[in-house]
C-alpha positions as CSV (number, residue, x, y, z in Angstrom):
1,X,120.8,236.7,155.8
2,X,117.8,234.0,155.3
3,X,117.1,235.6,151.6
4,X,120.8,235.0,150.0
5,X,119.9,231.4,149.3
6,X,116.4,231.9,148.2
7,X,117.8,234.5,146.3
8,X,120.5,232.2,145.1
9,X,117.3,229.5,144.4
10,X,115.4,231.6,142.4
11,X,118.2,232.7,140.6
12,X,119.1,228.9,139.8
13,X,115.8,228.5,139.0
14,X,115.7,231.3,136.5
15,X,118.6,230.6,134.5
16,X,117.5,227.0,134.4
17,X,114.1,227.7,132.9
18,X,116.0,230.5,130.3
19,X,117.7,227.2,129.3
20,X,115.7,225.4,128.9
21,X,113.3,227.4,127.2
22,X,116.4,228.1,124.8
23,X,117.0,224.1,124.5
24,X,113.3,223.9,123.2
25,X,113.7,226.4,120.7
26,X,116.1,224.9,119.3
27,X,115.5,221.7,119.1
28,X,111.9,223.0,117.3
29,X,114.1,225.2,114.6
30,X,116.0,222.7,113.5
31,X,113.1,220.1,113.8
32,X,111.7,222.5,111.4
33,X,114.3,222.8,109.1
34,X,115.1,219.1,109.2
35,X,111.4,218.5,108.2
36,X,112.1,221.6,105.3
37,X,115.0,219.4,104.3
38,X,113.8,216.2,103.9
39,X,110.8,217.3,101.9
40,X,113.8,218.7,99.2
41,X,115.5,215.7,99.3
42,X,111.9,213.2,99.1
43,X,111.8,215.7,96.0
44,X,115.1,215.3,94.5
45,X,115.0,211.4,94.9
46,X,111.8,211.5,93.1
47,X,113.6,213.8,90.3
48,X,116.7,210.9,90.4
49,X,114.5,208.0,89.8
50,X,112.8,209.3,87.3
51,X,115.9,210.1,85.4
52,X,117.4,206.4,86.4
53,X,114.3,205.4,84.7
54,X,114.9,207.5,81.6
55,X,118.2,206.3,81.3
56,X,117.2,202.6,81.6
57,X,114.9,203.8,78.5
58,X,117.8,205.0,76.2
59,X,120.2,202.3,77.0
60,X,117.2,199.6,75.9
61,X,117.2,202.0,73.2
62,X,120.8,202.0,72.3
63,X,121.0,198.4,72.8
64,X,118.9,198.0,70.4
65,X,119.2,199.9,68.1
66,X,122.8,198.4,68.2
67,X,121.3,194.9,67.7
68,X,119.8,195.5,65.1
């Protein structure tokens, strides 16, 4: 009867570690895809300010042009 609660131990023990293993992969996915992601956005935030700065281009333009 001495081995049901080193059976019930190592058991514990095994779950545990398939958790945690589980937990780490995981958390390394979406590390991964978060990385992934923010490289888009650096991209698209690059893409928007050039366009804010086109924009700022045309409305000198239009302003004077109106001016004028």
């Amino acid at each position: 009867m001495e081995w049901v609660p080193i059976g019930a131990w190592i058991a514990a023990a095994v779950i545990a570690v398939v958790v945690l293993g589980y937990c780490a992969f995981e958390i390394r996915w979406k590390a991964r895809r978060l990385q992934r992601d923010l490289a888009r956005l650096t991209t698209v935030q690059a893409t928007l300010a050039d366009l804010q700065a086109d924009l700022d281009v045309t409305r000198r333009r239009i302003d004077a042009a109106r001016i004028s």
